[in-house]
C-alpha positions in Angstrom: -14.1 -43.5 -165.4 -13.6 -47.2 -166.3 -11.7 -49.8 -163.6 -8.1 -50.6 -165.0 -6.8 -54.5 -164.5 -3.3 -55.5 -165.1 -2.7 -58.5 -165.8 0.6 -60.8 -165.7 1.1 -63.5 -168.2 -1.9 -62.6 -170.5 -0.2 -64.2 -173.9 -2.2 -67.4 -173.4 -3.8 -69.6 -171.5 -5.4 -67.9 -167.8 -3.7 -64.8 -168.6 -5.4 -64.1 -171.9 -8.6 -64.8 -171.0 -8.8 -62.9 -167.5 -7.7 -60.0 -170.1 -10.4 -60.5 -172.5 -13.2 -61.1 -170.3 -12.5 -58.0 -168.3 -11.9 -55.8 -171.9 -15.4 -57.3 -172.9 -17.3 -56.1 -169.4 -15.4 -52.4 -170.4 -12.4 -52.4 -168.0 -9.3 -50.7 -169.1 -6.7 -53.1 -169.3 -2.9 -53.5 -168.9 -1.5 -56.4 -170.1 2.2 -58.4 -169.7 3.8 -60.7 -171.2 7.3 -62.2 -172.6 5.9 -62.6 -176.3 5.8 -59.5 -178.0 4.1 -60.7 -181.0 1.2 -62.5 -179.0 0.9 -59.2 -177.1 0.5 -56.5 -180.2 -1.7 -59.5 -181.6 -4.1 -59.7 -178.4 -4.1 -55.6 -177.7 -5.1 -55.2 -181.3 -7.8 -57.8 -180.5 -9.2 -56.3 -177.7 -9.3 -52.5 -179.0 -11.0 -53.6 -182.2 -13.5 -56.1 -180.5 -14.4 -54.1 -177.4 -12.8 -50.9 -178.2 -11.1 -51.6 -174.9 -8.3 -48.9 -173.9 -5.2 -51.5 -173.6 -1.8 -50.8 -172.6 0.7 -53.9 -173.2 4.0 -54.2 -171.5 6.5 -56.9 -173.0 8.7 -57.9 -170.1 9.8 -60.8 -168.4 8.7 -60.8 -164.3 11.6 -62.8 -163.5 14.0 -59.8 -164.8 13.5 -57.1 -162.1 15.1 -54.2 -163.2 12.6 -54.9 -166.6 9.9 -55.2 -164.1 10.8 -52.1 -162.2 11.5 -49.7 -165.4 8.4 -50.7 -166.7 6.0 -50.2 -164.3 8.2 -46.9 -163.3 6.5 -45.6 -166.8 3.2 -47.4 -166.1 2.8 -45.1 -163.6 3.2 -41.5 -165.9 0.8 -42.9 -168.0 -2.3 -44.0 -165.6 -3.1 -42.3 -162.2 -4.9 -46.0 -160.8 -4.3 -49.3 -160.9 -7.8 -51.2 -159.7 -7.3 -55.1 -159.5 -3.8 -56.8 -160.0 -3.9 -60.4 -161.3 -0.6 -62.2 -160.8 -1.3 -65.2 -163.2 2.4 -64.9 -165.0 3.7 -68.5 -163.7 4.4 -72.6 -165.0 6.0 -75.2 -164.1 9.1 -77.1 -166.0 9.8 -80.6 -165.6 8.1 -83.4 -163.6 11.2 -85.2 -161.6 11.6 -86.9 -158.2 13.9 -84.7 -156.2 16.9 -86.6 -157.1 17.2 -86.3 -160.6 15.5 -82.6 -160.4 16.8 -80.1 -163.1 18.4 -77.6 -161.3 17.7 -75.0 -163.9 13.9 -76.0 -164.0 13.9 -75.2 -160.4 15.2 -71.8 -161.0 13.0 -70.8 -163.4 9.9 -72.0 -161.6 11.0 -70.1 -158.7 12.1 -67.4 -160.4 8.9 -67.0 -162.1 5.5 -68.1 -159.6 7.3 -66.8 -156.6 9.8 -63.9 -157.3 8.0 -62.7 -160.4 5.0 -62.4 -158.5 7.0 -60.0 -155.6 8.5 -57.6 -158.5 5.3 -56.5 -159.3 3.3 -56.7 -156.6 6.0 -54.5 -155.1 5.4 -52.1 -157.7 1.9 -52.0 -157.6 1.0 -52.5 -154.0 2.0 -48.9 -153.6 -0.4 -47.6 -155.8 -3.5 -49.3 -154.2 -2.0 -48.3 -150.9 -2.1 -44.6 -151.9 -5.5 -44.6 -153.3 -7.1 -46.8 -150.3 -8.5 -48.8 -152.6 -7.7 -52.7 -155.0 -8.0 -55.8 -155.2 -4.9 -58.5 -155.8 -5.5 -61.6 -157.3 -2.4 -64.5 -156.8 -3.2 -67.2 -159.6 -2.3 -70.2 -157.5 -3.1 -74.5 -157.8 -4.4 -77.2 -156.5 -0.6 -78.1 -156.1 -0.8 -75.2 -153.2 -2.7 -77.3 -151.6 -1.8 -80.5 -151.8 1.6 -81.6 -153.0 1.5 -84.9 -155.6 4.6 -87.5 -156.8 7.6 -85.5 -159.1 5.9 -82.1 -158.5 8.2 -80.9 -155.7 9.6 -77.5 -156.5 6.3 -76.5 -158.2 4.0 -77.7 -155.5 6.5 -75.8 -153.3 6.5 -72.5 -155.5 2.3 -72.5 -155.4 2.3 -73.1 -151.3 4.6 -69.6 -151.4 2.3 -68.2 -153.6 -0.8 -69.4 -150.9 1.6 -68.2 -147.8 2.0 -65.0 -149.7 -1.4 -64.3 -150.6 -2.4 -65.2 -146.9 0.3 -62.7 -145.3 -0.4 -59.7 -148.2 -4.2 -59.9 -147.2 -3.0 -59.1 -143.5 -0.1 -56.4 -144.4 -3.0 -54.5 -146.8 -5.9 -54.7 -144.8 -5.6 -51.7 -143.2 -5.5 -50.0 -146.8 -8.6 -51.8 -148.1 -6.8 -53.5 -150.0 -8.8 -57.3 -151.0 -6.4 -59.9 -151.5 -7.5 -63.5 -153.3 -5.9 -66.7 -154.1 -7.6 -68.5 -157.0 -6.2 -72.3 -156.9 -7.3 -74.3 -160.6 -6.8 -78.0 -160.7 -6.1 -79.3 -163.9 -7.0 -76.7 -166.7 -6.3 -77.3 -170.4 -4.0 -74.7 -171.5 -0.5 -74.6 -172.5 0.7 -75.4 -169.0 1.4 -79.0 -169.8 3.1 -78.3 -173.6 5.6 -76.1 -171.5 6.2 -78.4 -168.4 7.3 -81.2 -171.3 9.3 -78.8 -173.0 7.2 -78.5 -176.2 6.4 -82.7 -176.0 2.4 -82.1 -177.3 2.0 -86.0 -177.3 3.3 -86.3 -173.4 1.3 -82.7 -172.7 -1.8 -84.5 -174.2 -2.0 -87.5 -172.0 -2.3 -85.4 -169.1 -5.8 -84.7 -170.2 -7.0 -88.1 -171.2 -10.3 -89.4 -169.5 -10.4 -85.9 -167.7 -12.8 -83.1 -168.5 -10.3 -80.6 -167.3 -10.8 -76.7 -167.0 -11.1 -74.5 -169.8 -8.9 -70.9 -169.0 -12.0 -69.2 -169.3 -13.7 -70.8 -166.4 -11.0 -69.2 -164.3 -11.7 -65.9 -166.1 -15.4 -65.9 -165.1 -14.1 -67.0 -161.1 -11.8 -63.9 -161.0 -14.7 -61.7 -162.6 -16.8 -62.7 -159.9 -14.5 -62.4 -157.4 -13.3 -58.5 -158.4 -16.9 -57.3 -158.9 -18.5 -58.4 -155.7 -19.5 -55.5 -153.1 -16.9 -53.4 -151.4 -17.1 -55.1 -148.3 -16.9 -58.4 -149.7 -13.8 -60.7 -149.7 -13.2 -64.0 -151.3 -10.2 -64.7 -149.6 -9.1 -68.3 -150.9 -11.0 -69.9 -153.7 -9.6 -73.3 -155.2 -11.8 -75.1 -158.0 -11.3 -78.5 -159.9 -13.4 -80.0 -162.7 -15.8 -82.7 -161.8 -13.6 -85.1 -162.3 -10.9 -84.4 -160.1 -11.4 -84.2 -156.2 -8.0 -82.4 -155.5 -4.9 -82.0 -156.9 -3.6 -85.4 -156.6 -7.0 -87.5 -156.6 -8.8 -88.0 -160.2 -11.0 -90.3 -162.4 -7.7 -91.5 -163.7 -6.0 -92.1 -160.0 -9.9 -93.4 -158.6 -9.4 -96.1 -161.5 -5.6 -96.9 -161.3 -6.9 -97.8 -157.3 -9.6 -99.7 -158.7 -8.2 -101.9 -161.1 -5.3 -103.2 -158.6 
């Protein structure tokens, strides 16, 4: 019997690829997101490509009773649920404090941290029952280290870290793995929808930086949920060569430079 993923947010960017990488190494996979259109289009993908088995689940995490009828069905329609990755998440805005928009805050919230505890709720069971899974919490750099306008987003990604850290100790005595996978800068959407749809801002994030493709954290969650039984990557965070951490770059090593 083939491994079944789920995986949250898998319209674009992390998501998608975590999906298709797992489809194309035969998993079964369940896949979420808010788009419906780019979910039919990328469950059509996958069956025809890898004649994957793919159940898609348009929902929004934030919304809990969506989150908790939905994966209420999920579970008369598979009997195991093998690896869990919790990549639905963003961040909206870049603000000191101050001037912070109040309803960027609650989506961010709403979204990395309470999304992530609807469905984990949901599913933790599951694994719990079967003694067996693997949870993977698609944190950041900005978990790590907190950088200039980022506050409620750095603070949403340390939750996501404290939370990871505390669900690898509540589910350890189901066998449960628990990982947190922290990407630095990674050229996806995630900048287009910080800036509100602003491509020319989005793309100067990116300049002089050979940021992270979505795939390479694909390939780090594929190695981290096929490793032995008894083996747990716990905390995993990974940057491109050109950024040392979250805050400290090419760019920010030749701003200090050039004073």
């Amino acid at each position: 019997m083939n491994k079944t993923i789920f995986v949250t947010g898998a319209t674009s960017g992390f998501g998608k690829a975590i999906a298709t990488l797992f489809a194309q190494k035969g998993f079964d996979v369940i896949i979420n997101g808010r788009r419906n259109d780019r979910l039919q289009a990328l469950k059509q993908e996958l069956e025809t490509q890898f004649q994957s088995k793919v159940i898609a689940l348009c929902f929004d995490v934030r919304d809990k009773d969506a989150v908790n009828q939905s994966l209420s069905e999920l579970k008369q329609q598979v009997a195991q649920i093998d690896i869990l990755v919790n990549n639905a998440g963003l961040a909206a805005g870049l603000a000191t404090i101050d001037e912070g928009d109040t309803d960027n805050w609650d989506r961010m919230i709403d979204t990395n941290i309470k999304g992530l505890l609807y469905v984990t709720r949901q599913i933790a069971p599951m694994m719990r029952e079967q003694c067996s899974g693997h949870i993977v919490n698609i944190g950041s750099t900005a978990g790590k280290l907190a950088y200039k306008n980022g506050n409620v987003y750095c603070a949403t990604k340390f939750a996501v870290d404290a939370l990871s850290q505390s669900m690898r100790i509540d589910l350890l005595p189901y066998g449960i793995k628990v990982t947190a996978i922290n990407p630095g800068m990674a050229e996806t959407e995630f900048s287009l929808v910080r800036f509100a749809g602003d491509e020319a801002r989005a793309a100067k994030m990116y300049e002089g930086v050979s940021a992270l493709k979505a795939e390479d954290i694909a390939d780090a969650v594929y190695y981290c949920a096929t490793l032995p039984p008894h083996v747990c990557i716990n905390d995993l965070t990974l940057t491109c060569l050109t950024q040392a951490n979250g805050f400290y770059s090419i760019k920010e090593a030749e701003r200090i430079t050039n004073k």
